[in-house]
N, C-alpha and C positions, 0 to 999 in steps of 0.2 A: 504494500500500500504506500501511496505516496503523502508527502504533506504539500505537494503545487496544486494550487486554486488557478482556475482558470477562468476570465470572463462571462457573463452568462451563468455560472456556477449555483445551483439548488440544493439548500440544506446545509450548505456547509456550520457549524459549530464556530462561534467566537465566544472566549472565556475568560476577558479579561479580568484583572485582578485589580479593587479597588482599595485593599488592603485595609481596610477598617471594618468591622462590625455593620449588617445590613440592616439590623434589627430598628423599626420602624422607620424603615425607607415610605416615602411618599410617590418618588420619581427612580428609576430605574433606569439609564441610557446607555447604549455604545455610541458612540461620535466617531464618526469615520471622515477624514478626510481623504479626499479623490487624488488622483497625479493631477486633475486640472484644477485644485484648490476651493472646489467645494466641500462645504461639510456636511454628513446628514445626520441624522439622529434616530436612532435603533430603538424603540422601547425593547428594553431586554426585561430577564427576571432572575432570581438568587439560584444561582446553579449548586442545589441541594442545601447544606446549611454551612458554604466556604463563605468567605470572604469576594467571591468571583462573582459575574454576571454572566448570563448566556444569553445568546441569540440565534437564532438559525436563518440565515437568507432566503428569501423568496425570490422568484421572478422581476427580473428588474435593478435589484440591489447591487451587483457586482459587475457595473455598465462600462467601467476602464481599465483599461490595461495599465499596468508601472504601477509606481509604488505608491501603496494605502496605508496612512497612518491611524491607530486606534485607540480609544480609551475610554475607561468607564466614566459614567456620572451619576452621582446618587442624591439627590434631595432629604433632605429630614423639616418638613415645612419651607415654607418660603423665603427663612433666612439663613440656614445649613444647610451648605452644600460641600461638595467635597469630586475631588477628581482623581481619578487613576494614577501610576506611571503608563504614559506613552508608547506604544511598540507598532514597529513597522513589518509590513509582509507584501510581498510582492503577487500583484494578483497578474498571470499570464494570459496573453492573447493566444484565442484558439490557436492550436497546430504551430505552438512553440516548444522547442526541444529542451526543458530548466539545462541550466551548465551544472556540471557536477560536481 
């Protein structure tokens, strides 16, 4: 099994880690930034009882190729918030060979 994400890609798993306690989250996000410097916003949820968020891609979600920057965002009311560390993955265009 590989870990390359390809364009177009359905279901894939993102688990970012927002390292503090989720316990009364109000808001739950992955923010993903694009190669062409959009950002979107994921409603995710607590992946089992970690400290991590999950999300799984639909249709539409994984629209560019190059490299996507990610991270969690968590709400606790309208004035605690709190943000992930940052990690990048390269998503590939169809019928790209990854370098090894």
């Amino acid at each position: 099994m590989t870990d390359d994400i390809y364009v177009g890609a359905i279901g894939v798993e993102f688990r970012p880690d927002v390292g503090t306690s989720l316990s009364g989250a109000t808001k739950m996000e992955i923010w993903a930034e694009k190669p062409s410097g959009a950002i979107v916003h994921w409603t995710a949820l607590q992946y089992g009882s970690t400290t991590k968020l999950t999300y799984k891609t639909v249709s539409g979600d994984l629209d560019e190729s190059g490299t996507w920057t990610f991270m969690g965002y968590v709400e606790w009311g309208s004035t605690d918030h709190h943000w992930g560390i940052a990690y990048e993955k390269e998503i590939l265009e169809l019928f790209t060979v990854p370098e090894s």
